[in-house]
N, C-alpha and C positions, 0 to 999 in steps of 0.2 A: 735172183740169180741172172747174170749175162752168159749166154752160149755162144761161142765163137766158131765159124768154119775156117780153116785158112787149109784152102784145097792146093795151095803149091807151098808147102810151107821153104824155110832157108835158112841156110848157118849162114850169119852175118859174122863175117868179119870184116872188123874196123882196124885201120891204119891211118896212126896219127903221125905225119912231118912236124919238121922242127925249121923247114925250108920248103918256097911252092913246089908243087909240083912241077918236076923237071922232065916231058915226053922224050922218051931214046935215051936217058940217061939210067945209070946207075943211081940208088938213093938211099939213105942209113932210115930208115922208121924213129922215132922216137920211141912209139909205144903200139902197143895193137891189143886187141881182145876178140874174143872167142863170144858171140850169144843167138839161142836157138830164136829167128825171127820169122817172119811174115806177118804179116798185117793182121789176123786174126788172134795168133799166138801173142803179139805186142799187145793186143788191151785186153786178151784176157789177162798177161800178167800186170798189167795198170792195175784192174780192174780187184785183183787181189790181195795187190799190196796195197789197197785203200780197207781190205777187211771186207770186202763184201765176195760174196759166192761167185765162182768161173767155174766154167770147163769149155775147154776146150777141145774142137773136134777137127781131126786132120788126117789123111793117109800116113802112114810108116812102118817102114820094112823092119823085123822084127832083128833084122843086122845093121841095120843103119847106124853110123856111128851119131846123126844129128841125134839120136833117141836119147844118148848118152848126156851131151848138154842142155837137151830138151830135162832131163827128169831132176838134173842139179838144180831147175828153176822152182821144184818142187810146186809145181801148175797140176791143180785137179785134169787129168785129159780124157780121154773117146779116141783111143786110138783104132784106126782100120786099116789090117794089115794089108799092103801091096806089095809087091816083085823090088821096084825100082829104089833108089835112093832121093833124099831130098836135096837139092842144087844147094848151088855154095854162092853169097855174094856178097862182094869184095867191096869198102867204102873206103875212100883216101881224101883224109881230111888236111889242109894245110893251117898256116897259124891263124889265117884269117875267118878262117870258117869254111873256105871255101871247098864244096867233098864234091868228090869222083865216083861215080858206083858204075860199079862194073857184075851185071844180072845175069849172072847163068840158066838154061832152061830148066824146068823138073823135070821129075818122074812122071813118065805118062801113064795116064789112066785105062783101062778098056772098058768096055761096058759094064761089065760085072763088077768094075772094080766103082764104079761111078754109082750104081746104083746101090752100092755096101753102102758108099759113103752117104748116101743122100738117108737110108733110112736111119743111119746112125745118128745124124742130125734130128731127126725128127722124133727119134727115141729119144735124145738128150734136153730135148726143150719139154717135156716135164715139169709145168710149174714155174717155168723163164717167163723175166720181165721183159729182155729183147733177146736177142740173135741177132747177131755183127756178122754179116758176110762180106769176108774183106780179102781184098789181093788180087795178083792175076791169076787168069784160070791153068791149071797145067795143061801138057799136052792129050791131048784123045778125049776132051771131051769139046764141048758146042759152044760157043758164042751163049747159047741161053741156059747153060748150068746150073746158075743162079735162079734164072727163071724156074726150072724145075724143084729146086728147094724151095721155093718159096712157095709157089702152089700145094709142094707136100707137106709142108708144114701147117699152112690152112686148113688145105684139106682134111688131116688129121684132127687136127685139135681144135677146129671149128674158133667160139666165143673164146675159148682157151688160149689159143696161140698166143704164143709172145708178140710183141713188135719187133720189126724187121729192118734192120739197117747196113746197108749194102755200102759200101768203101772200094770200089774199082774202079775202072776206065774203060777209055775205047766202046767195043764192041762188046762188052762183056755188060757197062755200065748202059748203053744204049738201050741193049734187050730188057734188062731191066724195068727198067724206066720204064717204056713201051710197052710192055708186055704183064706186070706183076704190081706197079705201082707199089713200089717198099713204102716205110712209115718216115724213111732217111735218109736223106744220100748223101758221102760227104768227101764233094771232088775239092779239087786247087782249083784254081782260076784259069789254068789251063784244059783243068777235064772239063769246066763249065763250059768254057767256048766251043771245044770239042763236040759236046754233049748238044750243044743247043746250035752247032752248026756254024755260029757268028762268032769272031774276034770282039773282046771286051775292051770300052773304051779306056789306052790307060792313062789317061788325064784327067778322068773322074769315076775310077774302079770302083768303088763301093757303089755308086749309082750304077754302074751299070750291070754289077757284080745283081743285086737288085731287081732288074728289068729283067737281065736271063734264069734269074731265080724264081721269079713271078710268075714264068710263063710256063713253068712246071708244078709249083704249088698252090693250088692242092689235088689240082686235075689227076697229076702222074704221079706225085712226089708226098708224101703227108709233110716233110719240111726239109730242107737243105740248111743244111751248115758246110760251109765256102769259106776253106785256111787260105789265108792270103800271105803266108808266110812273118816274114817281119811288119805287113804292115795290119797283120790284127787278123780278123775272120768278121765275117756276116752269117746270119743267122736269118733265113726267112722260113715265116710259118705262116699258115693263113688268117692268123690276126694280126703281120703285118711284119717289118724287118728290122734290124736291131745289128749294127754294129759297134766292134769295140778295136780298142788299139793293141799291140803286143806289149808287155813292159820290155824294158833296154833288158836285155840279159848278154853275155861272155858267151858265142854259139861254139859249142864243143862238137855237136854232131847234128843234124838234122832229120838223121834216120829213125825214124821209128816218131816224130816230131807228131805227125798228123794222128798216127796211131792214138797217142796217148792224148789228144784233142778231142777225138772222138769218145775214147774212154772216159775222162773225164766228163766232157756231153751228159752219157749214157749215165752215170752216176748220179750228178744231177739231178736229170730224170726221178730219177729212182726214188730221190731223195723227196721228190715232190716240189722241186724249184720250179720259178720262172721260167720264160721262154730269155729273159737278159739274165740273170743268176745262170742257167744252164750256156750261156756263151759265155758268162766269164769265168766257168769255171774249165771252158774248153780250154780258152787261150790259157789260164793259169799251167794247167796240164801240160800243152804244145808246148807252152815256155820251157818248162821246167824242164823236160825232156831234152831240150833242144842245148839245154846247159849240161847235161851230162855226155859222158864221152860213149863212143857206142851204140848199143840200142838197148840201155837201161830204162828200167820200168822208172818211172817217177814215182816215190811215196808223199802222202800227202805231206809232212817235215817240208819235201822239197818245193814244195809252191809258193810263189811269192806272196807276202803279207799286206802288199802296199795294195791305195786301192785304186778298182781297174773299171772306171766310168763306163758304161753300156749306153749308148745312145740308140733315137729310135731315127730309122731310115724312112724317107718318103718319096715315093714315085718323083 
């Protein structure tokens, strides 16, 4: 089983042009769609349209209209009631692929409402193979949020705990790191520079993608997996790094892209693959995703069949 937290969950809606995006102007939509998203919520539902066990764990208000397209997705969940609503965020995709996201704040947390949520997590991993802590943090709780589930999850379950894989940014991703040393962490190539302080060289990204990977695993990190968008992902663990390319796919949306990379990962995993089997079944995943419109789950039908070389990376 994968246990997900996604502590700001968000109704994603998408909006698809038929024409670029035109700023100060009026615009016709071609199409648009309704799906209950955040980062945690997205690979748990990956994670169970491949058939294997999810639940997932989040605050929501027992009036909250997202509850309503959250439970259409028919997702095992751990819901913990709070006051507030979940934020709404808006993506405007043109013909080209090119999308616009426009990120409302959440519902803010207080103390009591943080420490519901933290032991409901730790009630829920029960016999879990990871826990996915993914997304930004809502308001009213700390920079190290993360950092607290993740001790209490040890702490609880000792030899038991699942493995712990953490999917954020910024300040949220820093503490982390620093502080709890996850089993995972699976930034872009932007959260990596961020993260490690330094600008990545981009005239030979994968190396360097590489070197600031390196200096986190296995000291802080048990392994990094690094979406590089269209041009593949890297994969470092401490026997060593391994990247692969994207296949060409038709980009319909890119939300929810990394979500389902990671999901994929974790599956993997599970499954007992390689450390290059579980990066190509990442990209498989990202692709796939990134071909559909929205922030639909990828089921395994949607992956592509052609084959996707894994090379091994060297200092």
């Amino acid at each position: 089983m994968i246990v997900t937290l996604t502590a700001n969950p968000s109704l994603d809606r998408a909006v698809t042009l038929s024409a670029p995006l035109r700023p100060g102007e009026v615009q016709a939509a071609a199409t648009s769609r309704e799906d209950a998203g955040g980062k945690g919520i997205n690979v748990a539902r990956v994670v169970a349209a491949a058939g294997v066990r999810a639940l997932a764990v989040l605050p929501l208000a027992a009036d909250d209209p997202f509850g309503v397209v959250l439970h259409s997705a028919a997702l095992p969940l751990r819901p913990v009631p709070i006051q507030g609503h979940a934020r709404a965020n808006l993506t405007i995709t043109d013909p080209d692929g090119v999308t616009t996201k426009l990120n409302l704040p959440g519902a803010a947390l207080d103390a009591s409402d943080a420490r519901v949520l933290v032991a409901a997590v730790v009630d829920a991993c029960a016999g879990a193979g990871w826990l996915v802590l993914a997304g930004s943090l809502p308001p009213g709780v700390g920079d190290d949020f993360y950092v607290t589930v993740i001790r209490a999850v040890r702490e609880h379950w000792g030899d038991a705990a699942p493995k712990i894989a953490v999917d954020t940014s910024g300040e949220a991703l820093r503490a982390a790191v620093s502080e709890a040393r996850p089993d995972l962490i699976k930034p872009n190539e932007d959260e990596l520079a961020e993260l490690t302080g330094a600008p990545l060289d981009s005239d030979d990204l994968h190396s360097a993608v590489l070197a600031a990977a390196q200096a986190l695993v296995p000291e802080r990190v048990g392994s990094a997996l690094v979406t590089l968008g269209a041009l593949g992902s890297v994969l470092v663990t401490p026997d060593g790094g391994f990247v692969a390319a994207a296949p060409r796919i038709r980009v319909q949306s890119t939300v929810g892209a990394g979500d389902s990379a990671l999901a994929g990962y974790l599956l993997a995993d599970l499954a007992g693959a390689t450390p290059p089997e579980r990066l190509a079944h990442a990209i498989r995943y990202g692709s796939a995703a990134a071909a559909l419109p929205g922030t639909q789950a990828p089921r395994p039908a949607d992956l592509s069949a052609g084959d996707l070389p894994v090379a091994a990376l060297h200092p």
